[in-house]
N, C-alpha and C positions, 0 to 999 in steps of 0.2 A: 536496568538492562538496556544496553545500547543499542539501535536502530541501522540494518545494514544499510550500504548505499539508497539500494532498489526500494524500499522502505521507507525511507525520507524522502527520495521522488513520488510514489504513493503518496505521501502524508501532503507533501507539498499541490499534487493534483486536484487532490480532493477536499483544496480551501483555497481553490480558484472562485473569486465571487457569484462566478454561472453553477456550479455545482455546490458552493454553500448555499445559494437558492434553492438548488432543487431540495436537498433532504430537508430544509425547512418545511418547505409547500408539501412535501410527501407526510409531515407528522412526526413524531416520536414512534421509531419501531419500537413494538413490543417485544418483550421476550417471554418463554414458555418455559427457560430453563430449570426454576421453581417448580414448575408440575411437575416436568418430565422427572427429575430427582426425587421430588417430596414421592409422585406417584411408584416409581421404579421403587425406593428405597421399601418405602409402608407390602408393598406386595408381594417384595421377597420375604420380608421380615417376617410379617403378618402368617402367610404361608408355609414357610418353614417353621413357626411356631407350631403349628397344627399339624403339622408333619413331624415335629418332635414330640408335643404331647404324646401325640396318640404311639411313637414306636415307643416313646419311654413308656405307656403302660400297657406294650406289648398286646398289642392289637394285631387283627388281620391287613394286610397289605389293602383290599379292598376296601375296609373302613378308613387308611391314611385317603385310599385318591378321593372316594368319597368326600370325606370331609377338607382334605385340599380343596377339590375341585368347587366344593360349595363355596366353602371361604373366598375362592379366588373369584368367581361372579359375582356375589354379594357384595362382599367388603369391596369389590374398585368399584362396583356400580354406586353402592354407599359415596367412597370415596369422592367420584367424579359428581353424583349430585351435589354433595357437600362444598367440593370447591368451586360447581358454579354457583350457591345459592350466597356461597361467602363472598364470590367477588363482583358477584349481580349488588349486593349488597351495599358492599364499597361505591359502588356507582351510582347505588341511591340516594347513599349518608351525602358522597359527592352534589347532585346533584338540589338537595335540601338548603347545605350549606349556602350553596348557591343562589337561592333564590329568598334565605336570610341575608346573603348581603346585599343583593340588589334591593329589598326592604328600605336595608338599614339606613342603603348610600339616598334615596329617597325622603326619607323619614328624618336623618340626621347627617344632609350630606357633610355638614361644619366639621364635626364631631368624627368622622371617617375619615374626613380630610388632614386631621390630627394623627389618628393612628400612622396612616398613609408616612404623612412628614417625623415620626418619633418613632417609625423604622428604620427608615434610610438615613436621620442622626445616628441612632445607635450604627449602620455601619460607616460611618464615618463622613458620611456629609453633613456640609454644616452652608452658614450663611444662604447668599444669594445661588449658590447651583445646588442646595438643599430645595429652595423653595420652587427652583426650574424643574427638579427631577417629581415636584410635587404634582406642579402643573403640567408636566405633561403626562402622568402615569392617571389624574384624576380628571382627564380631560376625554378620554376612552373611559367609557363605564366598562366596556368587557376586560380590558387591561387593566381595571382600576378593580375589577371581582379578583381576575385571576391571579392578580398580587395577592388580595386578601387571601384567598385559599391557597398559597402557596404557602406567604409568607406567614400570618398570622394562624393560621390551622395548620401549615404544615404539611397539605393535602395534594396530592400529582394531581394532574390537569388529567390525564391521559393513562388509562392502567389498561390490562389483559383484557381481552373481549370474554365473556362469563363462557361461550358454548366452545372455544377451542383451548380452554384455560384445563373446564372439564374431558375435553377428549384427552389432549394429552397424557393429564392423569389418568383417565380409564385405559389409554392404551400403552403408557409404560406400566400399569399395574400388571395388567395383564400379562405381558412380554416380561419382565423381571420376575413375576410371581408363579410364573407356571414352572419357571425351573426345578426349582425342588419338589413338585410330584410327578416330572417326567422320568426319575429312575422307577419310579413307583409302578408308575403307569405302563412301562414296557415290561414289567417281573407281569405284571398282570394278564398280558397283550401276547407274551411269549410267554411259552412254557417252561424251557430253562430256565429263560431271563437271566438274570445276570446275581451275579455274588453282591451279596450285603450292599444292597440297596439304597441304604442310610447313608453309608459311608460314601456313594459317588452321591449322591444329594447333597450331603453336607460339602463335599469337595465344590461340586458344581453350584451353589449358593457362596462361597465364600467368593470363588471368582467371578459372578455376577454382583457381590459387592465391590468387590475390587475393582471389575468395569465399571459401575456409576463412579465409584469417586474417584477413577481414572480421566471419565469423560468429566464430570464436575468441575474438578482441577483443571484440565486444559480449556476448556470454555472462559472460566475466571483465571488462570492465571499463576494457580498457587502451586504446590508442591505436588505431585502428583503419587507419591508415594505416601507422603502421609494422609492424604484424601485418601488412597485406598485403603489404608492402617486405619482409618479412624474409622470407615463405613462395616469393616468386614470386625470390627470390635463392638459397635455399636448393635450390627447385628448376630452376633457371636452369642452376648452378653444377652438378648431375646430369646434365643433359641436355649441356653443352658437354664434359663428358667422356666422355659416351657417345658423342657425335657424331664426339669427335676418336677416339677407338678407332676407331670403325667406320672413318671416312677413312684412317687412317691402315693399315687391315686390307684393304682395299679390295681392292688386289691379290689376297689370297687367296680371294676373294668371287669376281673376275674367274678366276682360274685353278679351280678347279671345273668 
């Protein structure tokens, strides 16, 4: 996809040597795009499942928001402790590795020094500017770790902070997941309320999947219609299984 004018003067601006300084000294921004999807996606899903059980075995409208509304606190609060205890995690395993390599470079600096130079042959240096790129990567112990954990583990230097990693997800759980028990919840709240409640739930759940993988798509890049295609199947495909449980449970629902 080709770059308009105004776009390439952009590009070109922003790798003026004083401004490729700056986002260096600023760090690696992070992205939250991961939560805000993984979280948005699990809380419709999640939600709407329990919103389909319980109409498939023809329950009271009060027992859907009920146990929506449980599901939807629990499960993202779940959720968000989860993915901060996973990426507090990451940053421990991180910081371990770390202080086995400054060990190792200690203990057997020769032997590191080795590794170090029979990476950089494999990507293609070789002779006397194999043995430069040796010396001056093992000449910095912190350049000489963060290679190893790059290159040899494989490891980011630099990941999500663990407590905004978890907001995100608790609060796109929240915001995606309440949708489908707000039909519920206004048949409740009004007295008319409105006709087949299920039916604008399911309506309004499909297009809050079609919004994440609207917004998904455009963030990265890709198709934006088949990111909506794929999200509103994938949670499609949850909900008819929780529906046919619940139907098919019914009975036990009725004998209570």
């Amino acid at each position: 996809m080709g770059r308009s004018l105004r776009d390439r003067e952009d590009l070109h601006a922003m790798h003026t040597p004083d401004r490729v300084s700056e986002r260096l000294e600023a760090g690696t921004p992070q992205s939250y795009l991961k939560d805000l999807v993984y979280g948005g996606i699990d809380g419709t899903i999640t939600t709407f499942a329990v919103v389909s059980g319980v109409v498939g075995a023809n329950l009271d409208t009060g027992i859907v928001v009920i146990l929506g509304l449980a599901n939807l606190l629990a499960d993202g609060f779940s959720m968000a402790v989860s993915n901060f205890l996973g990426t507090r995690a990451e940053r421990q395993f991180l910081h371990k590795m770390r202080l086995e390599e400054q060990e190792e470079i200690r203990l057997i600096p020769e032997g590191e020094r080795e590794e170090i130079r029979q990476i950089y042959a494999h990507k293609g240096f070789e002779g006397e500017l194999l043995e430069q790129v040796v010396e001056v990567i093992t000449s910095d112990e912190k350049v000489w770790v963060d290679t190893m954990l790059q290159v040899e583990h494989g490891l980011l230097l630099e990941g999500p902070e663990p407590g905004r990693a978890a907001w995100f997800t608790f609060v796109a759980f929240l915001i995606a997941g309440s949708v489908p028990i707000l039909p519920f919840i206004f048949n409740l709240v009004i007295d008319d309320g409105i006709p087949a409640p299920f039916l604008w739930s399911s309506l309004a759940t499909a297009g809050t999947f079609a919004a994440i993988g609207v917004f998904k798509a455009r963030v990265v890049g890709t198709s934006r219609i088949m990111a909506g295609i794929e999200t509103v199947a994938v949670g499609g495909a949850a909900a008819v299984l929780a529906y046919g449980v619940g139907w098919l449970l019914r009975g036990i629902a009725d004998g209570l």
